[in-house]
C-alpha positions in Angstrom: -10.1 1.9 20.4 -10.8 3.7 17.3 -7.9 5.6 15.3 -8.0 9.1 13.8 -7.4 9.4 10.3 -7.3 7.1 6.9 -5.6 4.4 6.3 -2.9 5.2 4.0 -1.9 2.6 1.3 1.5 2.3 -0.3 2.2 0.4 -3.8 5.7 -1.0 -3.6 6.8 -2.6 -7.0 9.8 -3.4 -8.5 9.6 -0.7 -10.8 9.1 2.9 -9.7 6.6 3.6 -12.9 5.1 0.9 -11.9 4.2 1.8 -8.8 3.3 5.6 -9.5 1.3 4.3 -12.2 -1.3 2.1 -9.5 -1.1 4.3 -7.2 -2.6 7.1 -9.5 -5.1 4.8 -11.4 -6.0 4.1 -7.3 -6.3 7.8 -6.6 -8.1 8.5 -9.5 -10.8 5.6 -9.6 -11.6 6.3 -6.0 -12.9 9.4 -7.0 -13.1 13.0 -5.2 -12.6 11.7 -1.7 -9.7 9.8 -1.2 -7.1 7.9 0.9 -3.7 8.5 1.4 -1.3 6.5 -1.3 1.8 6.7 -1.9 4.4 4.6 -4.6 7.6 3.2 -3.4 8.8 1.9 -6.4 12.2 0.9 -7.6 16.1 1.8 -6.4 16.7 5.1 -5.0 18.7 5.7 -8.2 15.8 4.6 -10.6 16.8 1.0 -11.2 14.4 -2.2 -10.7 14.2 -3.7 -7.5 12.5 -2.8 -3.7 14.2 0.0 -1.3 13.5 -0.6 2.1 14.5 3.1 2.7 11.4 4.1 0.3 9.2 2.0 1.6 9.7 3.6 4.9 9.5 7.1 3.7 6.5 6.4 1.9 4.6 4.6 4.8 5.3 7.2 7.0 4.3 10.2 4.7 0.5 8.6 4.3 0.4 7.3 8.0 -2.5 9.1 9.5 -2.6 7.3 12.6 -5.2 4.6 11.0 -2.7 2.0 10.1 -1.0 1.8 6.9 -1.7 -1.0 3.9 1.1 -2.2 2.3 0.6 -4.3 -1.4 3.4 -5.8 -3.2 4.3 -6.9 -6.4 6.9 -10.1 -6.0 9.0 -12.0 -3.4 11.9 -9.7 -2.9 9.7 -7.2 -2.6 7.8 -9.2 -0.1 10.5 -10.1 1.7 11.8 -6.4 2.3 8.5 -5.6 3.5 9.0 -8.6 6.0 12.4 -7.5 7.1 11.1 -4.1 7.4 7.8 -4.9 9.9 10.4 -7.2 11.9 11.7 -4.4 12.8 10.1 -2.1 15.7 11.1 1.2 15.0 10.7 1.7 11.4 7.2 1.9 9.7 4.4 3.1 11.7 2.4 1.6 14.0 -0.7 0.0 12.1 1.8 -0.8 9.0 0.7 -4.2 7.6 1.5 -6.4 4.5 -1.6 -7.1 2.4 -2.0 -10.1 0.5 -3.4 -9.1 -2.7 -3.1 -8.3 -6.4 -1.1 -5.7 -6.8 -3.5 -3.3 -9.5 -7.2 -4.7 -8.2 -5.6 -4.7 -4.6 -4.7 -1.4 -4.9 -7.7 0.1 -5.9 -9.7 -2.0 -3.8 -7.7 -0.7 -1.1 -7.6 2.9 -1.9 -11.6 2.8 -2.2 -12.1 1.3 0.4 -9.7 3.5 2.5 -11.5 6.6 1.4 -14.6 5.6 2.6 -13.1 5.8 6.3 -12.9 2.0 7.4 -10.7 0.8 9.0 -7.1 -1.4 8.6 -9.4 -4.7 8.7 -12.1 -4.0 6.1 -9.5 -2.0 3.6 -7.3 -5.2 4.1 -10.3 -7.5 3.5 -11.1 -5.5 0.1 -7.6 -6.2 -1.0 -7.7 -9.4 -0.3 -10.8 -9.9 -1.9 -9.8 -8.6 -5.2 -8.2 -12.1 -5.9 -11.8 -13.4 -6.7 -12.1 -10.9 -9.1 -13.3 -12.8 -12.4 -12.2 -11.8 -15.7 -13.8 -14.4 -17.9 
């Protein structure tokens, strides 16, 4: 059954900068057409470390009923994510952790997303992004 909308893509990060900052590089570098991102980055009160409560708010404001990418930056982060899709009732249906880079992740994600695939191949592009060669 195919689902209406993009998928949306959240950056959650330890640091709320952080996060805005891939998310717009994301946004930007998947040029005029693009997917739903959001950051969730950071305390509630601007300090380092991962709010489950932002994750949640910012899954559900780029959930277009496609399913929703989530990338991470390190464990605890991971680990809320975890606790969060444990539960039932609070991210969207579709809501699934990605494992990628964080930065190449994200804006493999985001292009990909903005293209219209779906959860699998925007999950797949993410993933790839670990083969990415520098050298």
């Amino acid at each position: 059954m195919a689902r209406e909308g993009r998928v949306g893509v959240v950056v959650v990060s330890h640091s709320g900068p952080v996060a805005e900052a891939v998310a717009e590089l994301a946004r930007g570098l998947a040029g005029l057409t693009t997917a739903p991102v959001a950051p969730a980055g950071g305390t509630r009160d601007g300090g380092l470390g991962t709010s489950a409560d932002l994750v949640v708010e910012a899954a559900r404001a780029v959930d277009g009923g496609a399913g929703v990418a989530l990338l991470v930056d390190l464990g605890s982060a991971v680990l809320t994510v975890k606790a969060l899709l444990a539960e039932d009732d609070e991210l969207p249906a579709g809501t699934r952790l990605v494992d990628a880079p964080l930065v190449e992740g994200a804006v493999a994600a985001v292009v990909t997303a903005a293209t219209g695939a779906d959860l699998d191949a925007v999950a797949a592009a993410a993933e790839e992004a670990y083969s990415y060669r520098k050298v």
